[in-house]
PDB file of N, CA, C and O in Angstrom, chain B, residues numbered from 101:
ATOM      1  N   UNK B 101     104.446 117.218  95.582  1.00  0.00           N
ATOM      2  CA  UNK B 101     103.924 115.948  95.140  1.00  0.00           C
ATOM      3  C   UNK B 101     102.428 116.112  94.910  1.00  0.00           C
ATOM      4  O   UNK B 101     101.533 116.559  95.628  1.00  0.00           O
ATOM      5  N   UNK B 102     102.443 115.682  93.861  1.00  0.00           N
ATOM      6  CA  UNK B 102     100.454 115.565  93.541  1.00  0.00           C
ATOM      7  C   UNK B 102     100.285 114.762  92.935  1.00  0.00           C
ATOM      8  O   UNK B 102     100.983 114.381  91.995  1.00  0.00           O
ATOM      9  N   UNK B 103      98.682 114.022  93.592  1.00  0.00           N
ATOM     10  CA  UNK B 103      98.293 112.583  92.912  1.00  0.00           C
ATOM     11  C   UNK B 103      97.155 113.222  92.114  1.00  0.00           C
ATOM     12  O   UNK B 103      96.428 114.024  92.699  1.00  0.00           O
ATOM     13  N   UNK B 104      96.951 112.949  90.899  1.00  0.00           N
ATOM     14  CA  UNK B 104      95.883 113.221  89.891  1.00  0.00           C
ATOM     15  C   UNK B 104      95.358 112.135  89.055  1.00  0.00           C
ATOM     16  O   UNK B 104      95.940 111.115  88.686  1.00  0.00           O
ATOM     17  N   UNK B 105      94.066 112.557  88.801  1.00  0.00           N
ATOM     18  CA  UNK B 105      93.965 111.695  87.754  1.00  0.00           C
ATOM     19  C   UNK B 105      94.732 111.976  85.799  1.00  0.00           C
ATOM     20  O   UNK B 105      95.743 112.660  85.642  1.00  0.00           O
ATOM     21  N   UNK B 106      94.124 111.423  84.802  1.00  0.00           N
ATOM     22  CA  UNK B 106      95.088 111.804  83.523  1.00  0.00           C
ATOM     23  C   UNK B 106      94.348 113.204  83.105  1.00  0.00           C
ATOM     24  O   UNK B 106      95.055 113.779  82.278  1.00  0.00           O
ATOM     25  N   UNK B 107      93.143 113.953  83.408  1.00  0.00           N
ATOM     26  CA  UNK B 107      92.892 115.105  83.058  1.00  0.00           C
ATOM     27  C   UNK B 107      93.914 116.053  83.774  1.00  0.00           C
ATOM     28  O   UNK B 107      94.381 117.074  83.268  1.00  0.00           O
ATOM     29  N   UNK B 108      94.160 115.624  84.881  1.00  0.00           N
ATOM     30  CA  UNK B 108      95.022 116.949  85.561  1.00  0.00           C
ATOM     31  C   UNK B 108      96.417 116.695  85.667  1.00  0.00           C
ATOM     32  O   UNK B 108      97.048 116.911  86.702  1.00  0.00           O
ATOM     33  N   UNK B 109      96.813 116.331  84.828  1.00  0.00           N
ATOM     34  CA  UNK B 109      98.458 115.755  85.055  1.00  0.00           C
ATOM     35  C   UNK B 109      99.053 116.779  84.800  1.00  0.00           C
ATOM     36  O   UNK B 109      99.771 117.287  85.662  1.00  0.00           O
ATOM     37  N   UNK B 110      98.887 117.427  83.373  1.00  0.00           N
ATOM     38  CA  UNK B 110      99.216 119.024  82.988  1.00  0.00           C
ATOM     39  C   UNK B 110      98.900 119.956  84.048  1.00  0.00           C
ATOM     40  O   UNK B 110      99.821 120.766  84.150  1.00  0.00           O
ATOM     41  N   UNK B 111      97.882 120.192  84.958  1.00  0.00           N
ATOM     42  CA  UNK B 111      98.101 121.213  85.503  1.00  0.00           C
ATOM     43  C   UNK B 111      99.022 121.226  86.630  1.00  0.00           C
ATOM     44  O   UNK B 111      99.416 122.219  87.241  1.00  0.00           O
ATOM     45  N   UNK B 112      99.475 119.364  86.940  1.00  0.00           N
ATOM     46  CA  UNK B 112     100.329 119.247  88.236  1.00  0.00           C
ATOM     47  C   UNK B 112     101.615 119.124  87.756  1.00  0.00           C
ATOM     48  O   UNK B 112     102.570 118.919  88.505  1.00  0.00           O
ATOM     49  N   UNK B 113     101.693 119.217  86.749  1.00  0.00           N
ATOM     50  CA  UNK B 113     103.387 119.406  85.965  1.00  0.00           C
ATOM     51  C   UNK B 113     103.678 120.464  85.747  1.00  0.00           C
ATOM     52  O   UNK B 113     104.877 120.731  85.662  1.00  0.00           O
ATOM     53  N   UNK B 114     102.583 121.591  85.552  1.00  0.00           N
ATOM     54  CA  UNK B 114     102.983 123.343  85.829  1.00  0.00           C
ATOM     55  C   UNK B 114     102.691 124.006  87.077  1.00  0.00           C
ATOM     56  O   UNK B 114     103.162 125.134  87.219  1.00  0.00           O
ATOM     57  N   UNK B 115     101.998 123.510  88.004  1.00  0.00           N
ATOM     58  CA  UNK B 115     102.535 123.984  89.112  1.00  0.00           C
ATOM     59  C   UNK B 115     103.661 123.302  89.892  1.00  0.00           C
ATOM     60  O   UNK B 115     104.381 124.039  90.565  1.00  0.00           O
ATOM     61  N   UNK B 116     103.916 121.915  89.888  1.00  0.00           N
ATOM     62  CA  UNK B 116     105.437 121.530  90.290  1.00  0.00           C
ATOM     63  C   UNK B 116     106.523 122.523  89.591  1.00  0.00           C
ATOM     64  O   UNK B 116     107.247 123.119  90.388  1.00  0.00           O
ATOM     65  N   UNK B 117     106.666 122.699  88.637  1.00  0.00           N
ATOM     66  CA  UNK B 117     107.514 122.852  87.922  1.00  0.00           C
ATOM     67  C   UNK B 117     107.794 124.498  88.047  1.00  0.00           C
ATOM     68  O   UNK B 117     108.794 125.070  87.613  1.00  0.00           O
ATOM     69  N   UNK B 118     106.361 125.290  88.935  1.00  0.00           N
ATOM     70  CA  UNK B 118     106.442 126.656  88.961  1.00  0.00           C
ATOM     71  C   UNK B 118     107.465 126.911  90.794  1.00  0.00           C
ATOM     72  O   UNK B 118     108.400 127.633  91.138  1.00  0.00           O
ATOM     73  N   UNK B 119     106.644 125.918  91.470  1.00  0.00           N
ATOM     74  CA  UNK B 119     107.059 125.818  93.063  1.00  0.00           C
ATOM     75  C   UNK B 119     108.496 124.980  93.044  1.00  0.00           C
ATOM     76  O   UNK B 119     109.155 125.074  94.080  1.00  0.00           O
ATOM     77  N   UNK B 120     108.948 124.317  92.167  1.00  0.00           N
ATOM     78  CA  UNK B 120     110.625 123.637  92.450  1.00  0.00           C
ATOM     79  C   UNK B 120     111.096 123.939  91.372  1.00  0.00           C
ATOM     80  O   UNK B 120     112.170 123.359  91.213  1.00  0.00           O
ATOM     81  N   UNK B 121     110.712 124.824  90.199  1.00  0.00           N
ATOM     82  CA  UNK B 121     111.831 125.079  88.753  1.00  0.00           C
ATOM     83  C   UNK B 121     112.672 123.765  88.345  1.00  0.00           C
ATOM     84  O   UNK B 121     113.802 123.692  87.863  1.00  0.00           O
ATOM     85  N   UNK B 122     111.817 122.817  88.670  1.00  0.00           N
ATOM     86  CA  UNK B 122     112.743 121.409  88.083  1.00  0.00           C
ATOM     87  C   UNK B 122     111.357 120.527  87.683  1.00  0.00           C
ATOM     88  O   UNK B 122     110.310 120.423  88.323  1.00  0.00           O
ATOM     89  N   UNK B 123     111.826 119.799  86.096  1.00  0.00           N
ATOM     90  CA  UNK B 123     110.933 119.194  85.930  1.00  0.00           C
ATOM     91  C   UNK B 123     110.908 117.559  86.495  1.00  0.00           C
ATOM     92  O   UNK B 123     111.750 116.670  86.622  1.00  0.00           O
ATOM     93  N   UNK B 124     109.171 117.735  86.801  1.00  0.00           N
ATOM     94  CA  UNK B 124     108.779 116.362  87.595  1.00  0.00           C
ATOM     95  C   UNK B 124     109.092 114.968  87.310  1.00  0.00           C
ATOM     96  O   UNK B 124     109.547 114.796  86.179  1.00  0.00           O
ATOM     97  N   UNK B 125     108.991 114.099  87.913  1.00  0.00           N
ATOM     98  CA  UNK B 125     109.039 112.295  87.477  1.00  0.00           C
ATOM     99  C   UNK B 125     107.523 112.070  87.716  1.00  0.00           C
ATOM    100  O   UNK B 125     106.841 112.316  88.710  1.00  0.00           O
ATOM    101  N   UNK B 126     107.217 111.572  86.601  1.00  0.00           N
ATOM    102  CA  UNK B 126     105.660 110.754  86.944  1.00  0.00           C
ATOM    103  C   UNK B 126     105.583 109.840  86.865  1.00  0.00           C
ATOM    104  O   UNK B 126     106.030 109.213  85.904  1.00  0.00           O
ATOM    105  N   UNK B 127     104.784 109.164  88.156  1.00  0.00           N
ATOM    106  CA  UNK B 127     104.799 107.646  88.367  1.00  0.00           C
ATOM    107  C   UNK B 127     103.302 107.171  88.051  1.00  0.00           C
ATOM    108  O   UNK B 127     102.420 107.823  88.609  1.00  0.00           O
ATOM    109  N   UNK B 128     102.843 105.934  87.082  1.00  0.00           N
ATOM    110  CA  UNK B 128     101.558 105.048  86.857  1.00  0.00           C
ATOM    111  C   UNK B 128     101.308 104.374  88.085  1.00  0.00           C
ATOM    112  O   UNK B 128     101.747 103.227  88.172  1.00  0.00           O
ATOM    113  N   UNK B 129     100.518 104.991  89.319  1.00  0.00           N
ATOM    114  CA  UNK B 129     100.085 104.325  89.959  1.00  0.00           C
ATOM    115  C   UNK B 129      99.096 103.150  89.749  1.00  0.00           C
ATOM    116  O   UNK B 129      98.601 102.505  90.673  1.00  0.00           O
ATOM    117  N   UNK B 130      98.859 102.942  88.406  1.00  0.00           N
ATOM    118  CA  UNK B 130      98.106 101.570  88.158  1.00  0.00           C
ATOM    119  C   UNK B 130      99.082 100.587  88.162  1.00  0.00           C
ATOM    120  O   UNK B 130      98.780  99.400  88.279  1.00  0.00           O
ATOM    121  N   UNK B 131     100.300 100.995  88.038  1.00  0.00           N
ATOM    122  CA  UNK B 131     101.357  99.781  87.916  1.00  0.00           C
ATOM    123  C   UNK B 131     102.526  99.865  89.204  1.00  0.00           C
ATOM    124  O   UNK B 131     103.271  98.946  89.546  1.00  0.00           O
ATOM    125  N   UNK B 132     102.462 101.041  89.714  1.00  0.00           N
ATOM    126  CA  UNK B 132     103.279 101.069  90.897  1.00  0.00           C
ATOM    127  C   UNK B 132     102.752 101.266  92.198  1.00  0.00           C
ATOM    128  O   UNK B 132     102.008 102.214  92.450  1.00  0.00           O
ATOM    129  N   UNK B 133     103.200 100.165  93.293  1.00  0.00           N
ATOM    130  CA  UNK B 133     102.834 100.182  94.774  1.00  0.00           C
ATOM    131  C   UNK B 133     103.976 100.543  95.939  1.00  0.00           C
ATOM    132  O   UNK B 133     105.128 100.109  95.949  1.00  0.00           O
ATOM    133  N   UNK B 134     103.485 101.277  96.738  1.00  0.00           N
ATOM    134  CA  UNK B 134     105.054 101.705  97.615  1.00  0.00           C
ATOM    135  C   UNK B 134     104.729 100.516  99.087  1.00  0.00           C
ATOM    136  O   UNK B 134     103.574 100.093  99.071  1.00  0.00           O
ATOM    137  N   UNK B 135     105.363 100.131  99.947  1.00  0.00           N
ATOM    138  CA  UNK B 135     105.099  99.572 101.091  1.00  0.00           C
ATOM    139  C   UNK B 135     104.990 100.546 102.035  1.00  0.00           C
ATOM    140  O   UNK B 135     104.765 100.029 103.130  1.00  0.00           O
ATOM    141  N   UNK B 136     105.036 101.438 102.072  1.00  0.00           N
ATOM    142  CA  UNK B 136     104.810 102.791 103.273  1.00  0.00           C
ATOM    143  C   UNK B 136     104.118 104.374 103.082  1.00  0.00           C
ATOM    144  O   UNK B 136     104.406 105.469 103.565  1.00  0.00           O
ATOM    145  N   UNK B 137     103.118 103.929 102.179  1.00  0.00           N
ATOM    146  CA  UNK B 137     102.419 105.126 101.279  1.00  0.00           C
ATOM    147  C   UNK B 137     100.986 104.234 100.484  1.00  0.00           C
ATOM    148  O   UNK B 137     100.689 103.386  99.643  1.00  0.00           O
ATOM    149  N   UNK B 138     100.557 104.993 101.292  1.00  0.00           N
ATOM    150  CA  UNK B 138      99.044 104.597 100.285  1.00  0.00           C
ATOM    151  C   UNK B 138      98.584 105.985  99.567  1.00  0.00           C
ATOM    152  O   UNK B 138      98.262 106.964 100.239  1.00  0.00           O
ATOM    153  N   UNK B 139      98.581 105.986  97.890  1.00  0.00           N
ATOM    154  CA  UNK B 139      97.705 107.411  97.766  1.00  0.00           C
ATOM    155  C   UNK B 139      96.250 107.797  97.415  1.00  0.00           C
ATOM    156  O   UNK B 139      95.584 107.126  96.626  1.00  0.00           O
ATOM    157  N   UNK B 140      95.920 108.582  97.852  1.00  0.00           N
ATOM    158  CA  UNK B 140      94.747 108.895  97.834  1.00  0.00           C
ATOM    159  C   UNK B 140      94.054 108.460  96.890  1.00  0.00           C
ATOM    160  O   UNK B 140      94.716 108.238  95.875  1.00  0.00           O
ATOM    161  N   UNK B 141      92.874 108.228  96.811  1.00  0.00           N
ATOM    162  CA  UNK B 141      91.683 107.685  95.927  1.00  0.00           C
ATOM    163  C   UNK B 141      91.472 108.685  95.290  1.00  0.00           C
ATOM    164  O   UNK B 141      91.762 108.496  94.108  1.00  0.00           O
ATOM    165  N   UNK B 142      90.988 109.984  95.548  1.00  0.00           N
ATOM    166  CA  UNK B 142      90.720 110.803  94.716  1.00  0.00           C
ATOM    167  C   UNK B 142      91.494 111.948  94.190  1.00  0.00           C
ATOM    168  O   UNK B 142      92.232 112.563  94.958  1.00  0.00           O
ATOM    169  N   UNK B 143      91.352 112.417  92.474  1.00  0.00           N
ATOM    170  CA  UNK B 143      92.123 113.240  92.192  1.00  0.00           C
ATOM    171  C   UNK B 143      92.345 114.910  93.198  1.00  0.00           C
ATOM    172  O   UNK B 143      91.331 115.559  93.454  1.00  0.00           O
ATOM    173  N   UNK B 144      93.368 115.282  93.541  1.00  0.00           N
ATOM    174  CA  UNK B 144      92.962 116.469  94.430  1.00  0.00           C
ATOM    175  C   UNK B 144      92.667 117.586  93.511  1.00  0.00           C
ATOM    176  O   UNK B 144      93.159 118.674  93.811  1.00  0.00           O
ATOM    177  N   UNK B 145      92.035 117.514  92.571  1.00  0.00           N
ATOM    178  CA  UNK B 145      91.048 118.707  91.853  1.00  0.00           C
ATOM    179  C   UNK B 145      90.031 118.360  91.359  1.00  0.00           C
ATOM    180  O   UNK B 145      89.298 119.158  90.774  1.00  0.00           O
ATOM    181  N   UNK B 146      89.661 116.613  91.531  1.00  0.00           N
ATOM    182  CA  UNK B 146      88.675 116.396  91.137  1.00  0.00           C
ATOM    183  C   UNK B 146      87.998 115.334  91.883  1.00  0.00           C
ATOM    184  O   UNK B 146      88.577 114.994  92.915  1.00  0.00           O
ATOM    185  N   UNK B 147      86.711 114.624  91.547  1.00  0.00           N
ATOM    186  CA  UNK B 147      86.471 113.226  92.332  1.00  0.00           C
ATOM    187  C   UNK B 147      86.929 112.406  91.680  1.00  0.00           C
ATOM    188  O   UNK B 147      86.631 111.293  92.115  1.00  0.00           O
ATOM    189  N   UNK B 148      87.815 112.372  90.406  1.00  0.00           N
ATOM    190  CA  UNK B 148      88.417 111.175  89.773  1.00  0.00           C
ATOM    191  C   UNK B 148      89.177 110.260  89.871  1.00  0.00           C
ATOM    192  O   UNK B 148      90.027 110.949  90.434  1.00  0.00           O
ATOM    193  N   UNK B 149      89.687 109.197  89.816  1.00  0.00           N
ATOM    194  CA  UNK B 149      90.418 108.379  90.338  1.00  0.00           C
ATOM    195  C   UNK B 149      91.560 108.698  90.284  1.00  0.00           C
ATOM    196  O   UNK B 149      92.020 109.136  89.229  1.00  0.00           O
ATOM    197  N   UNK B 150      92.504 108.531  91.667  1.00  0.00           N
ATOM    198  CA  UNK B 150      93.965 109.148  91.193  1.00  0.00           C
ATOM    199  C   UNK B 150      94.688 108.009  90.263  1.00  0.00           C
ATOM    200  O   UNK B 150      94.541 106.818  90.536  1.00  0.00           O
ATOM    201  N   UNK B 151      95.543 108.479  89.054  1.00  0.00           N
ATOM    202  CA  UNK B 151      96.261 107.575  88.487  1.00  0.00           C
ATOM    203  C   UNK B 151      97.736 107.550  88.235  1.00  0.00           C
ATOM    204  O   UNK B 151      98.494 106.584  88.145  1.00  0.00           O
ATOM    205  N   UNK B 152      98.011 109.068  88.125  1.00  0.00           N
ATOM    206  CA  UNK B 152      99.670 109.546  88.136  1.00  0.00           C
ATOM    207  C   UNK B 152     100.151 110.144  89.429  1.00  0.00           C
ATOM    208  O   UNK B 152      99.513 110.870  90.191  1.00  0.00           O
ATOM    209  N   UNK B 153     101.298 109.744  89.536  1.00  0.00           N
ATOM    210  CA  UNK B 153     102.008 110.649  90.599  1.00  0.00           C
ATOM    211  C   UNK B 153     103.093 111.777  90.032  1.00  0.00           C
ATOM    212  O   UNK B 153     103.887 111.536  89.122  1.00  0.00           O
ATOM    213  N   UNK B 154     102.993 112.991  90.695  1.00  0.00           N
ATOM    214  CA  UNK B 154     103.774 113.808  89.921  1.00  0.00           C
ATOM    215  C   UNK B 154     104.812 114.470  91.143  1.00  0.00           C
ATOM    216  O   UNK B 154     104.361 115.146  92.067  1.00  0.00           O
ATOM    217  N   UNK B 155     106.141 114.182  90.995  1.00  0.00           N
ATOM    218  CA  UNK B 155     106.833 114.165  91.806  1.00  0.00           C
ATOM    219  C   UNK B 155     108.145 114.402  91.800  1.00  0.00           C
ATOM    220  O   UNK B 155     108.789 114.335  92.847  1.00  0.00           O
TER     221      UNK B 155
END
């Protein structure tokens, strides 16, 4: 699972896709909220805002 912002979505759809050989579901965290998961604020390769979930 990796939260990114939209510059790094590509690189978290080729390394998912290298570590589980199945391609990902990406979720718009601007439009989706979970009740038992908050995700991180920042992109984890960058300081950018996280916006996709790649999963």
């Amino acid at each position: 699972m990796y939260c990114v912002c939209r510059e790094h979505v590509e690189l978290a759809i080729d390394k998912f896709v290298d570590e589980y050989e199945d391609a990902p579901d990406l979720v718009n965290l601007q439009t989706t909220t979970f009740s038992a998961w908050h995700p991180p604020e920042h992109c984890e390769w960058c300081g950018n805002k996280v916006e996709i979930l790649v999963v």
